[in-house]
Backbone as XML, in Angstrom:
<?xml version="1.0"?>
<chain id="A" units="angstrom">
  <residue number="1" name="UNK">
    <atom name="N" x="38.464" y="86.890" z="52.008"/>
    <atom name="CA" x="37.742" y="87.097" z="53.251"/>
    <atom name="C" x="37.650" y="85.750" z="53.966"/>
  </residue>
  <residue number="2" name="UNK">
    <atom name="N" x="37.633" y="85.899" z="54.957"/>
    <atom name="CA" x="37.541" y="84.463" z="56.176"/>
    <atom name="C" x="36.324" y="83.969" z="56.099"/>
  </residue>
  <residue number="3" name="UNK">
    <atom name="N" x="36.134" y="82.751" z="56.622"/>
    <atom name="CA" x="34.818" y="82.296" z="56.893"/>
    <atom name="C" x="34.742" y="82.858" z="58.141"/>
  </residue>
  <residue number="4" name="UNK">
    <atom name="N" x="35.255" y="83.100" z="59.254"/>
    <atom name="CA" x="35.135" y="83.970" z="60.488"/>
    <atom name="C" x="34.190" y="85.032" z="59.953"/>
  </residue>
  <residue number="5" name="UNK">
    <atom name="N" x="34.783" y="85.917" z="59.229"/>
    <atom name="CA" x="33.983" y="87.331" z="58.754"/>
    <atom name="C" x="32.731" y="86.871" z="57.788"/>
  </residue>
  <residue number="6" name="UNK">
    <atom name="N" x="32.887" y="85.890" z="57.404"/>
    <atom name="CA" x="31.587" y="85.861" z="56.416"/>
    <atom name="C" x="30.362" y="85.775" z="57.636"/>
  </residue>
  <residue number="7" name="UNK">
    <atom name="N" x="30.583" y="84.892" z="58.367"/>
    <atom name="CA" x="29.868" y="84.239" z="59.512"/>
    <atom name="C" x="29.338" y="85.370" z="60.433"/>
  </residue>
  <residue number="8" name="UNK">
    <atom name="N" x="30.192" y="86.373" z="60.741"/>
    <atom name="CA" x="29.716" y="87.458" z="61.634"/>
    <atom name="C" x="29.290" y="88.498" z="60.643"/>
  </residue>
  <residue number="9" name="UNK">
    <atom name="N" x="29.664" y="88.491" z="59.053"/>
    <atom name="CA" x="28.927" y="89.084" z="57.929"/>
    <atom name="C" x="27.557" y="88.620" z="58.138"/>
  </residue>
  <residue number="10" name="UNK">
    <atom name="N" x="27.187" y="87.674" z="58.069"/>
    <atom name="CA" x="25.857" y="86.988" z="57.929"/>
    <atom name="C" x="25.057" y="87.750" z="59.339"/>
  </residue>
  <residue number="11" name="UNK">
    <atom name="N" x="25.349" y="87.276" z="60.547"/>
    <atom name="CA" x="24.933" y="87.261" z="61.683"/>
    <atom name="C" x="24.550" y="88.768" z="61.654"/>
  </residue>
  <residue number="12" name="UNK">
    <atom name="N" x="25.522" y="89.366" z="61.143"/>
    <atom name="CA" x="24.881" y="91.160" z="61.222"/>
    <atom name="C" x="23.952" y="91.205" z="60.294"/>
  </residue>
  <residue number="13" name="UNK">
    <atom name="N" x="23.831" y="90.517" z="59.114"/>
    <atom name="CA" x="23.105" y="90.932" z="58.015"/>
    <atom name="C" x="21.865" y="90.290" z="58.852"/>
  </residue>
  <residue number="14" name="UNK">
    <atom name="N" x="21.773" y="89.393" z="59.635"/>
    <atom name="CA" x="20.282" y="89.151" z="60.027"/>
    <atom name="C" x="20.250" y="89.646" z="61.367"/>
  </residue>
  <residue number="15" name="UNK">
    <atom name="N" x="20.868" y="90.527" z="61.822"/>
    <atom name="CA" x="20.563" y="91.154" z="62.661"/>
    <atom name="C" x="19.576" y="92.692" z="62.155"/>
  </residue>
  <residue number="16" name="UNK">
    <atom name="N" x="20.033" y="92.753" z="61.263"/>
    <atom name="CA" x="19.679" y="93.893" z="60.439"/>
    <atom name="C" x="18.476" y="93.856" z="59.703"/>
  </residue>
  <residue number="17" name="UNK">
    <atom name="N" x="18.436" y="92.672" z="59.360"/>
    <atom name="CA" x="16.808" y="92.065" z="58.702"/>
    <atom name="C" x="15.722" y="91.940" z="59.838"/>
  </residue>
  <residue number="18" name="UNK">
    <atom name="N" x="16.371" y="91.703" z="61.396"/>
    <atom name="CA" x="15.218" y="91.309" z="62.392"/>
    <atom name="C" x="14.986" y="93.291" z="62.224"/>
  </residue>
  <residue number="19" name="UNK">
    <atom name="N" x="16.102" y="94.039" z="62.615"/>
    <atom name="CA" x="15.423" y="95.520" z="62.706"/>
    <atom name="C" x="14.162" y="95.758" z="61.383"/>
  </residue>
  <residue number="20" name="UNK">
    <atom name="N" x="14.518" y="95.222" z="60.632"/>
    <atom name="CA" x="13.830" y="95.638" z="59.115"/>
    <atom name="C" x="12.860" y="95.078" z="59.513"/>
  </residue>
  <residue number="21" name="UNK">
    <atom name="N" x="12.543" y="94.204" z="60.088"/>
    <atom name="CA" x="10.999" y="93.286" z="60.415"/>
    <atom name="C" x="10.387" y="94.412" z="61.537"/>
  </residue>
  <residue number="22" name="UNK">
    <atom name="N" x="11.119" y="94.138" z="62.388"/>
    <atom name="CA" x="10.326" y="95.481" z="63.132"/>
    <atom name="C" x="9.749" y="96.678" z="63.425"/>
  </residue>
  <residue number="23" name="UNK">
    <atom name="N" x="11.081" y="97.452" z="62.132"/>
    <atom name="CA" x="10.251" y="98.521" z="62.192"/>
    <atom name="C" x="9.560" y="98.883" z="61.052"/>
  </residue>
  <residue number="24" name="UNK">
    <atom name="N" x="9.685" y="97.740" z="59.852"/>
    <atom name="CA" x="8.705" y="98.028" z="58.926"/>
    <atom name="C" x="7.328" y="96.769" z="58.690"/>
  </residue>
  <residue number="25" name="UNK">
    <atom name="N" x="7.244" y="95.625" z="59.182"/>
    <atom name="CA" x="6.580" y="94.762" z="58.945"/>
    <atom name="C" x="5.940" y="94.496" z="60.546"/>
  </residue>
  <residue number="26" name="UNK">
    <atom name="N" x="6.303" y="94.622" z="61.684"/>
    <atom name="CA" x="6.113" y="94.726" z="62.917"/>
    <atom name="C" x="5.958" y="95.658" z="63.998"/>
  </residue>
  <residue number="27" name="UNK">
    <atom name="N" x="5.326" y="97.160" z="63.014"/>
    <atom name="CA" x="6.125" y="98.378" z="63.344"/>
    <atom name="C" x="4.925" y="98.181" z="64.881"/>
  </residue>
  <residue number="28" name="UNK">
    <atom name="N" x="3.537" y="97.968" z="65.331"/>
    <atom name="CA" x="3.042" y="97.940" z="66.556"/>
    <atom name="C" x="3.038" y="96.595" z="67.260"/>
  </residue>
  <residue number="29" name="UNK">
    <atom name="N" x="4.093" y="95.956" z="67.282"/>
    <atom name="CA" x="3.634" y="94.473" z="68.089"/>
    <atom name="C" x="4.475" y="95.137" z="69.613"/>
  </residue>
  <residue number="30" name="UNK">
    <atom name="N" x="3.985" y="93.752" z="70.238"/>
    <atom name="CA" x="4.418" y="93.512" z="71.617"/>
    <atom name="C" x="6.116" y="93.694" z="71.191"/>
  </residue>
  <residue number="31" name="UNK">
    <atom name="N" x="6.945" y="93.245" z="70.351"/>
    <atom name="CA" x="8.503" y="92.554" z="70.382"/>
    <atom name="C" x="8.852" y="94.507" z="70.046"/>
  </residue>
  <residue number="32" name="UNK">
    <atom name="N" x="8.055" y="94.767" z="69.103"/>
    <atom name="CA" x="8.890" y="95.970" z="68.696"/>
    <atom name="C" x="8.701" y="97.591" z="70.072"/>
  </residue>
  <residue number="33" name="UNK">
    <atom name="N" x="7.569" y="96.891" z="70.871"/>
    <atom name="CA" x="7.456" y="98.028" z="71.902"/>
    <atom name="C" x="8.685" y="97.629" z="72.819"/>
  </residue>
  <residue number="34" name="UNK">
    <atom name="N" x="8.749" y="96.144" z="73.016"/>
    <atom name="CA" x="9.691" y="95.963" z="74.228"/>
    <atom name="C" x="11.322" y="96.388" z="73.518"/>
  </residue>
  <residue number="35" name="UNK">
    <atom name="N" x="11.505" y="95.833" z="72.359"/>
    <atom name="CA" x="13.069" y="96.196" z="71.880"/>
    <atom name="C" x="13.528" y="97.393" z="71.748"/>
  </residue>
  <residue number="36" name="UNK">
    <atom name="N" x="12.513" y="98.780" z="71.643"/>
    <atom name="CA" x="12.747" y="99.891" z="71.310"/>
    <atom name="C" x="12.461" y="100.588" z="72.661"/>
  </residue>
  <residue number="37" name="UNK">
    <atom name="N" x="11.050" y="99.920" z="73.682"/>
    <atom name="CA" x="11.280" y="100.735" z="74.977"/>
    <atom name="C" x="10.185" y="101.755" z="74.392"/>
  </residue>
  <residue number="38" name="UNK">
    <atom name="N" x="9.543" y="101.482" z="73.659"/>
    <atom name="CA" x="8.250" y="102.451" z="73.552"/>
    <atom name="C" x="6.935" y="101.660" z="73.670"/>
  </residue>
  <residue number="39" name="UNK">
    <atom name="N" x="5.627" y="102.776" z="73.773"/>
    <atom name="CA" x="4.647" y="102.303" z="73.900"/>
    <atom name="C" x="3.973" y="101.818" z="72.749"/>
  </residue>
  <residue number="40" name="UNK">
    <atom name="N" x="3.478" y="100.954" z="72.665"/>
    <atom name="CA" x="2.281" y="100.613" z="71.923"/>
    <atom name="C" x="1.571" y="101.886" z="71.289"/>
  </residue>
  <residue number="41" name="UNK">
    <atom name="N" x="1.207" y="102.922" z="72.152"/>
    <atom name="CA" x="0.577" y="103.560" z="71.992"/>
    <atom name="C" x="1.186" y="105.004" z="71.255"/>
  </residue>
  <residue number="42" name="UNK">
    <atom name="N" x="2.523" y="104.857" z="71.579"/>
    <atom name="CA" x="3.616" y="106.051" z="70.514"/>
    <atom name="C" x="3.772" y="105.063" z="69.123"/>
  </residue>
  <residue number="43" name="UNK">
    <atom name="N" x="3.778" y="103.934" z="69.024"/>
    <atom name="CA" x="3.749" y="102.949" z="67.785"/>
    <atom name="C" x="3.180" y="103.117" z="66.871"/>
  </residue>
  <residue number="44" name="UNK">
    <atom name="N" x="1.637" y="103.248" z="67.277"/>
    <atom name="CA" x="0.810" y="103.629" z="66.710"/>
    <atom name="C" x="0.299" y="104.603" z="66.341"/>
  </residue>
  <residue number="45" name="UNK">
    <atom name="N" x="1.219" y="106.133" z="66.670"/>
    <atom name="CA" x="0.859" y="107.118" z="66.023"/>
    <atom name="C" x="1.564" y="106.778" z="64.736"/>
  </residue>
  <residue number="46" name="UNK">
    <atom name="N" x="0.790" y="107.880" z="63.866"/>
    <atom name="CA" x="0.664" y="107.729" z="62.282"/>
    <atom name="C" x="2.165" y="107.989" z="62.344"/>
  </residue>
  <residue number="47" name="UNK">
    <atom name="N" x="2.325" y="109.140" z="62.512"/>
    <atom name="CA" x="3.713" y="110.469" z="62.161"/>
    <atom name="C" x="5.274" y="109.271" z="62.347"/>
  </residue>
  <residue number="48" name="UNK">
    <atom name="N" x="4.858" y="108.415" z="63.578"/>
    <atom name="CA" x="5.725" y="107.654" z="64.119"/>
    <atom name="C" x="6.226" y="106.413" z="63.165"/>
  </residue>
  <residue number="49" name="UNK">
    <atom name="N" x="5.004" y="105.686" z="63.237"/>
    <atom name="CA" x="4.900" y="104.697" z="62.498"/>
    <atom name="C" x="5.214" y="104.589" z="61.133"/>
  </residue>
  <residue number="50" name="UNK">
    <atom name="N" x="4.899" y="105.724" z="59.963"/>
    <atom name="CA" x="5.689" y="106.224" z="58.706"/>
    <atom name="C" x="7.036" y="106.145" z="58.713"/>
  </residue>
  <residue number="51" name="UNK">
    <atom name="N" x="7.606" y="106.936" z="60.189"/>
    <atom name="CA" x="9.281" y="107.172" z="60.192"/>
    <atom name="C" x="9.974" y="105.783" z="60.568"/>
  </residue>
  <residue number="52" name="UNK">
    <atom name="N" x="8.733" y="105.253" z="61.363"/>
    <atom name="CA" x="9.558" y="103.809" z="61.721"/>
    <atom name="C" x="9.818" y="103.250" z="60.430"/>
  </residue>
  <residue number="53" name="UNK">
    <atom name="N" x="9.255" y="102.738" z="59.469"/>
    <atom name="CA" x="8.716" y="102.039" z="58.646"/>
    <atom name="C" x="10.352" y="102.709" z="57.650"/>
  </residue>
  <residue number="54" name="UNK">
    <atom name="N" x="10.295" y="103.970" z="57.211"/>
    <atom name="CA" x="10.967" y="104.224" z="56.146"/>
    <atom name="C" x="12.872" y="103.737" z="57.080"/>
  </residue>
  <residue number="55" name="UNK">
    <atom name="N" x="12.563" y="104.079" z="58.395"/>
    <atom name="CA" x="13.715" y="103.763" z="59.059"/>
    <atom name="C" x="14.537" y="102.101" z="58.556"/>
  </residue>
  <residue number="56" name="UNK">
    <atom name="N" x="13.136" y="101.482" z="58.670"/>
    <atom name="CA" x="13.424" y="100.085" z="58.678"/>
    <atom name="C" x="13.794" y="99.503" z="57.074"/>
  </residue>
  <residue number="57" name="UNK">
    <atom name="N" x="13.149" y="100.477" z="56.245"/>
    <atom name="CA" x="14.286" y="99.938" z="54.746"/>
    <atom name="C" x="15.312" y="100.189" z="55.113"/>
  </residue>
  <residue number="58" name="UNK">
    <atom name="N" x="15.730" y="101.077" z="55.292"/>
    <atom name="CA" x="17.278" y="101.620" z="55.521"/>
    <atom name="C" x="18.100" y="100.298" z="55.735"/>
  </residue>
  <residue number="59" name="UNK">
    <atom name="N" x="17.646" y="99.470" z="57.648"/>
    <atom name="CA" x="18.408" y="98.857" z="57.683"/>
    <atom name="C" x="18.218" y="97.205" z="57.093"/>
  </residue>
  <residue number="60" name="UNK">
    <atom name="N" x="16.935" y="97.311" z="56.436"/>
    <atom name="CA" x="17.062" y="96.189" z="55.453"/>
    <atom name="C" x="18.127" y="96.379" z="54.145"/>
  </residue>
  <residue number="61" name="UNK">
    <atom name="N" x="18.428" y="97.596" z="53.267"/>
    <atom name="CA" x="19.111" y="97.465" z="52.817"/>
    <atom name="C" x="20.463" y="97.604" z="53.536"/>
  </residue>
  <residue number="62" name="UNK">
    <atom name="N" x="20.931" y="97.493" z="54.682"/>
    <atom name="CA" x="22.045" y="97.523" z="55.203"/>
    <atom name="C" x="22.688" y="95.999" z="55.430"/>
  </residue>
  <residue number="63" name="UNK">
    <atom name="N" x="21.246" y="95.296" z="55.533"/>
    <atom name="CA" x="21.575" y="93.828" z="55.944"/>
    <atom name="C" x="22.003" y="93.360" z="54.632"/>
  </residue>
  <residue number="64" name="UNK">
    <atom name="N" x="21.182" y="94.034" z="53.040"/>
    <atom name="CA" x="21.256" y="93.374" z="51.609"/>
    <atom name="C" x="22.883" y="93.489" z="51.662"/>
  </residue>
  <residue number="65" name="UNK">
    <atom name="N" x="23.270" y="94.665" z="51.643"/>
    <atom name="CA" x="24.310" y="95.381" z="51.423"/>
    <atom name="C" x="25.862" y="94.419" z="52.251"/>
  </residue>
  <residue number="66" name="UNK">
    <atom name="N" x="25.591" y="93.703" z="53.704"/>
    <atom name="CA" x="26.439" y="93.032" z="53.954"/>
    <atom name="C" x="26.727" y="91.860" z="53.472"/>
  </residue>
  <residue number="67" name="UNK">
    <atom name="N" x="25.290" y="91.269" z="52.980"/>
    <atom name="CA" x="25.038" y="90.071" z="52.478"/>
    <atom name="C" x="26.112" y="90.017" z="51.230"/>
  </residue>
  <residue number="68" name="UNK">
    <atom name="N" x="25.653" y="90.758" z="50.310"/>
    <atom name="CA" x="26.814" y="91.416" z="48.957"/>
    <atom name="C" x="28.048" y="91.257" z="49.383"/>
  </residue>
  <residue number="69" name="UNK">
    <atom name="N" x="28.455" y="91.749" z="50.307"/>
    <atom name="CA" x="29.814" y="92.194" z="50.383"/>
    <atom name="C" x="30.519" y="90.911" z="50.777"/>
  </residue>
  <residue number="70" name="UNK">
    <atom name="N" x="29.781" y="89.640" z="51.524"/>
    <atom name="CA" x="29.916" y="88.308" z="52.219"/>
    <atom name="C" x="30.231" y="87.520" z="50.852"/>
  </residue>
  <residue number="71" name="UNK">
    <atom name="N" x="29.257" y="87.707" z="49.959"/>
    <atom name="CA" x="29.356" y="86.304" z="48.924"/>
    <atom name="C" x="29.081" y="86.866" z="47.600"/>
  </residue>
  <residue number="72" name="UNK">
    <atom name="N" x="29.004" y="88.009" z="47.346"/>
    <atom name="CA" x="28.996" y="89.099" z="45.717"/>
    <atom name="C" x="30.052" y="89.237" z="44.927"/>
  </residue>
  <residue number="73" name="UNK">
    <atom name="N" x="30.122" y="90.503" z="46.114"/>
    <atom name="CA" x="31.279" y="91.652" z="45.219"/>
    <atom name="C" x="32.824" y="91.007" z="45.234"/>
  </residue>
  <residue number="74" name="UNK">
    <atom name="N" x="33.574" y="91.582" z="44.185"/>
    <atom name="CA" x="34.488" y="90.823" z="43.865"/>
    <atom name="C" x="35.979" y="91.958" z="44.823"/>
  </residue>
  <residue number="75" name="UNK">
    <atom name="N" x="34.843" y="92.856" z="45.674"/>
    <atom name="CA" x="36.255" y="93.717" z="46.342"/>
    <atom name="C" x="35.161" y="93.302" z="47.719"/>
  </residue>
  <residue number="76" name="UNK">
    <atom name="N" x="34.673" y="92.361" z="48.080"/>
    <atom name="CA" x="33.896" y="92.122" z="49.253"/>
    <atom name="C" x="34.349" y="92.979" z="50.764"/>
  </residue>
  <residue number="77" name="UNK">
    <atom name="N" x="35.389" y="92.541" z="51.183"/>
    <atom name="CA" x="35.903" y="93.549" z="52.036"/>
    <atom name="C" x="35.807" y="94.889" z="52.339"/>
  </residue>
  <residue number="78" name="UNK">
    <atom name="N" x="36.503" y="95.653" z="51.236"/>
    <atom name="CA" x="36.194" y="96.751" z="51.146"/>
    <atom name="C" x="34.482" y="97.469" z="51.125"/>
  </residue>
  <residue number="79" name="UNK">
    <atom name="N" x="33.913" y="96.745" z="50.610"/>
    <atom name="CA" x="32.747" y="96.824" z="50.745"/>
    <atom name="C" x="31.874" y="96.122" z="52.072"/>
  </residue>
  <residue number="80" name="UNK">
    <atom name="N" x="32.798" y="95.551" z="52.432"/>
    <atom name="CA" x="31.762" y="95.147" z="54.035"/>
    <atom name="C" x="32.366" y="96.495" z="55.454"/>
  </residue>
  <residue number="81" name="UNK">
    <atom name="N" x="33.601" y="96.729" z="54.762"/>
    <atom name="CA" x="34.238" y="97.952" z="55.495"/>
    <atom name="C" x="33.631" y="99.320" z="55.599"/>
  </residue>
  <residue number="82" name="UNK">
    <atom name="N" x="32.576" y="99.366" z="54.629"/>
    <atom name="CA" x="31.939" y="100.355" z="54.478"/>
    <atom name="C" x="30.670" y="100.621" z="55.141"/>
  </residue>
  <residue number="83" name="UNK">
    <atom name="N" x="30.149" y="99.167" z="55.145"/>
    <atom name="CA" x="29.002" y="99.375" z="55.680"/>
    <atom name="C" x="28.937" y="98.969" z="57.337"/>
  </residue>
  <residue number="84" name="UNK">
    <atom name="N" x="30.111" y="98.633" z="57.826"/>
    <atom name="CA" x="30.562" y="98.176" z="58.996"/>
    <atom name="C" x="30.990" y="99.455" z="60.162"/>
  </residue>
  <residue number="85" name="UNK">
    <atom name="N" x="31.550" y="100.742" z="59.387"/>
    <atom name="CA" x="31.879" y="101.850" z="59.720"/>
    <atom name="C" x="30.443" y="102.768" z="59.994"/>
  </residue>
  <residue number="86" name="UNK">
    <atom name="N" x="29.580" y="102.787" z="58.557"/>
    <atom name="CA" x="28.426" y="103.067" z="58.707"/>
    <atom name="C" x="27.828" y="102.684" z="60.044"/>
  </residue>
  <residue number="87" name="UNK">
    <atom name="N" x="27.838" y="101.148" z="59.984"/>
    <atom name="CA" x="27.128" y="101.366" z="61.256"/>
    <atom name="C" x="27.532" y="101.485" z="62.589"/>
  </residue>
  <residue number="88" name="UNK">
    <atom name="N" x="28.957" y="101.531" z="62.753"/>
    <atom name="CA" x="29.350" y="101.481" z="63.830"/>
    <atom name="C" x="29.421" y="103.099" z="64.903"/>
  </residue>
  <residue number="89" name="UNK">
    <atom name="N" x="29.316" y="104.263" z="63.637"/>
    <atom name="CA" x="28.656" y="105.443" z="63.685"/>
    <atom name="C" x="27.537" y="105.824" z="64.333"/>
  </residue>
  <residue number="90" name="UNK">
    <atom name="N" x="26.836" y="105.012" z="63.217"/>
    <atom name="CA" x="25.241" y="105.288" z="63.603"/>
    <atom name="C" x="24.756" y="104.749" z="65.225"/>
  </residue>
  <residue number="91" name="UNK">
    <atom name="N" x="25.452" y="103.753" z="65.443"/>
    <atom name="CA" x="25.317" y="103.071" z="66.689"/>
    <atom name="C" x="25.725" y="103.617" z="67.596"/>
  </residue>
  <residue number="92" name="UNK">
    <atom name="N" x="26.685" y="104.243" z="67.528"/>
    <atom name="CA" x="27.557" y="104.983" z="68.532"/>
    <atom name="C" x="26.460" y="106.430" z="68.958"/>
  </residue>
  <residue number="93" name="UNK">
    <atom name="N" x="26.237" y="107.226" z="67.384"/>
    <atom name="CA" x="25.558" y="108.145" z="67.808"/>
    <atom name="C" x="24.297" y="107.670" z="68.306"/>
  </residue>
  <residue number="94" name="UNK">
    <atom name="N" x="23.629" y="106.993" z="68.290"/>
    <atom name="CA" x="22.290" y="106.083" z="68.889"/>
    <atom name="C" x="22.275" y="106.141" z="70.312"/>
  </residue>
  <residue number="95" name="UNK">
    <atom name="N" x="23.690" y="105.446" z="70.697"/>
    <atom name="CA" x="24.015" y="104.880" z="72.244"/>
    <atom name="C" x="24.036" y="106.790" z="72.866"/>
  </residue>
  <residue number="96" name="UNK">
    <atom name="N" x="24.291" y="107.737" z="71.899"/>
    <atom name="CA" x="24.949" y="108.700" z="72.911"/>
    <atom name="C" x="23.247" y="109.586" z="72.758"/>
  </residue>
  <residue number="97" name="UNK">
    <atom name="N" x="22.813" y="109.742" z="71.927"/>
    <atom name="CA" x="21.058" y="110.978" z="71.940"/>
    <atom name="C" x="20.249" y="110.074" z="72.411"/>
  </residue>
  <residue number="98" name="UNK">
    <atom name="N" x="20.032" y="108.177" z="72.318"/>
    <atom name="CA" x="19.276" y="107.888" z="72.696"/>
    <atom name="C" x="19.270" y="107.260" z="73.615"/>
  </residue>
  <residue number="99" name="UNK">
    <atom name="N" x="19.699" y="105.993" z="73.586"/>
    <atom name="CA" x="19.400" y="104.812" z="74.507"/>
    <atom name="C" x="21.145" y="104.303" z="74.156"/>
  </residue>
  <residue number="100" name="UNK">
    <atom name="N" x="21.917" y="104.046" z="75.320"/>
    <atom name="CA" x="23.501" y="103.244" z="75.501"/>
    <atom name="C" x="23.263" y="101.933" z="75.178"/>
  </residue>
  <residue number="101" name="UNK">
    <atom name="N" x="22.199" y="101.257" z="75.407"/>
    <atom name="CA" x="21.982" y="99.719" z="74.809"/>
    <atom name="C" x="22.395" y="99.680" z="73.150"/>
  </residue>
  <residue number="102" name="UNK">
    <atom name="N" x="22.471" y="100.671" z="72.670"/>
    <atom name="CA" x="22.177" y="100.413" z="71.168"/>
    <atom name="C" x="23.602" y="99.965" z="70.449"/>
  </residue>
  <residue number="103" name="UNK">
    <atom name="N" x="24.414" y="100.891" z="71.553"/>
    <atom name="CA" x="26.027" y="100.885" z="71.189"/>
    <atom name="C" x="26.621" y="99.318" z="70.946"/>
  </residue>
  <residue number="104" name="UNK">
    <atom name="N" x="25.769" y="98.068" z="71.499"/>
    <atom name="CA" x="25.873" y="97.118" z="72.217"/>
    <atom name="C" x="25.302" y="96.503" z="71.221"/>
  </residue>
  <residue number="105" name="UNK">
    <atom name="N" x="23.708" y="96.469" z="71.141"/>
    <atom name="CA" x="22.584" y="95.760" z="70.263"/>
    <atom name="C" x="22.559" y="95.718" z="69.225"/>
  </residue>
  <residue number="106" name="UNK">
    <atom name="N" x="23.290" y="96.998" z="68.780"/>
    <atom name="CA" x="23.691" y="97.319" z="67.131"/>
    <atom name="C" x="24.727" y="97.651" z="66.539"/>
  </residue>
  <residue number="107" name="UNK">
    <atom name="N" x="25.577" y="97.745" z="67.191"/>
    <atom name="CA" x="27.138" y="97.765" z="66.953"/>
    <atom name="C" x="28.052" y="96.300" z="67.294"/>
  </residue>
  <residue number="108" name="UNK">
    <atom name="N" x="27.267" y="95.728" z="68.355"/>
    <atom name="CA" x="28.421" y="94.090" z="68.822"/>
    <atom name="C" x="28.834" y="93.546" z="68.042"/>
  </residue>
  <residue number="109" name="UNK">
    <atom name="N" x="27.806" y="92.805" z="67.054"/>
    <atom name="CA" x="28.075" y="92.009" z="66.042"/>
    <atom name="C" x="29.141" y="92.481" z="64.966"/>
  </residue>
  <residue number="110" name="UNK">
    <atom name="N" x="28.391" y="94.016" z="64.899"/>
    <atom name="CA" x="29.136" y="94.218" z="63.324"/>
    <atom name="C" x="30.644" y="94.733" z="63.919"/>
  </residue>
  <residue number="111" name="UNK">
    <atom name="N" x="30.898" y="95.266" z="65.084"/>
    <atom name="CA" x="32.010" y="95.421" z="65.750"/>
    <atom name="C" x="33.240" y="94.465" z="65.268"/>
  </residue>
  <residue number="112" name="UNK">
    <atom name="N" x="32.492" y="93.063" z="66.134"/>
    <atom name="CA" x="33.151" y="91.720" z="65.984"/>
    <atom name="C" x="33.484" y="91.301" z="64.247"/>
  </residue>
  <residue number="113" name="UNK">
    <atom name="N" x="32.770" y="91.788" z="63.323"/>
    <atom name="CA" x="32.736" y="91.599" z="61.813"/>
    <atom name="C" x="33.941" y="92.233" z="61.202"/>
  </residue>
  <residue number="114" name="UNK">
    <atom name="N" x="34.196" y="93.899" z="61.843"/>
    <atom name="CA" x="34.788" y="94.769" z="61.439"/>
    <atom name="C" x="36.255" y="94.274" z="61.896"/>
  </residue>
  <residue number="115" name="UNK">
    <atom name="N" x="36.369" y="93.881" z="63.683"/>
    <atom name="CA" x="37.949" y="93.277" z="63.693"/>
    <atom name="C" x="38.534" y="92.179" z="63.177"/>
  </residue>
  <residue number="116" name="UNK">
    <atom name="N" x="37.587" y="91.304" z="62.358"/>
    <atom name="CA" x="37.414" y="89.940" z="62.106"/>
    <atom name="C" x="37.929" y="90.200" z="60.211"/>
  </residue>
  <residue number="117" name="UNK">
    <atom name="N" x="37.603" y="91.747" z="59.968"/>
    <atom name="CA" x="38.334" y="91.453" z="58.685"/>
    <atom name="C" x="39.345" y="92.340" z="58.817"/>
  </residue>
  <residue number="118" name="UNK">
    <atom name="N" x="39.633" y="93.221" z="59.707"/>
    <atom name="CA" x="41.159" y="93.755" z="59.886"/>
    <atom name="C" x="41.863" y="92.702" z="59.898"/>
  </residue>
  <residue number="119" name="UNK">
    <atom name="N" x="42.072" y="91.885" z="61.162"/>
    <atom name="CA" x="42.946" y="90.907" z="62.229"/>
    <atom name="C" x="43.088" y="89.761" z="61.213"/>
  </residue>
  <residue number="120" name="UNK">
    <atom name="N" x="41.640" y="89.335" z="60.172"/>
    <atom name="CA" x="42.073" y="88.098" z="60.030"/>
    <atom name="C" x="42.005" y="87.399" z="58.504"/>
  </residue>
</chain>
């Protein structure tokens, strides 16, 4: 694997750790109403705030999971290919039921990760 891809490995993996802060350790602040485009006041419902929260392991282990695949596993690639597809899915379907920013906010990086270990 390149240091190119490790580098945009990393950059997604803490892109993925800031989501994990937000929606499980930050689930009502000011940063997580403005990044998501909700209120304070939908934040703070219970029902919400649970789903945020379990949402946000998810993509903490998504960030563990690139991290692994950067400087672990001994088939690293293949394994950053996996979770690179994953999200490039999830992002896609994001950008299309929810909000088009997401396609962008949460797909760029790992986008750039994913051609970075085809190409290089």
């Amino acid at each position: 694997m390149s240091l190119i891809s490790q580098i945009l490995l990393v950059l997604s993996a803490a892109l993925f750790f800031f989501i994990f802060y937000l929606e499980t350790l930050a689930t009502t602040s000011d940063k997580t109403s403005q990044t998501f485009g909700m209120t304070k006041a939908d934040l703070e419902s219970k029902s919400l705030n649970v789903l945020m929260r379990n949402q946000g392991v998810y993509n903490g282990f998504i960030g563990l999971g690139l991290l692994y695949a950067a400087f672990f596993s001994s088939n690293g690639k293949e394994v950053a290919l996996v979770f690179l597809v994953n999200i490039l899915v999830v992002a896609l379907y994001g950008g299309l039921t929810s909000n088009k920013s997401i396609i962008l906010k949460q797909g760029g990086l790992p986008f750039l990760a994913l051609l970075s270990l085809i190409f290089l």
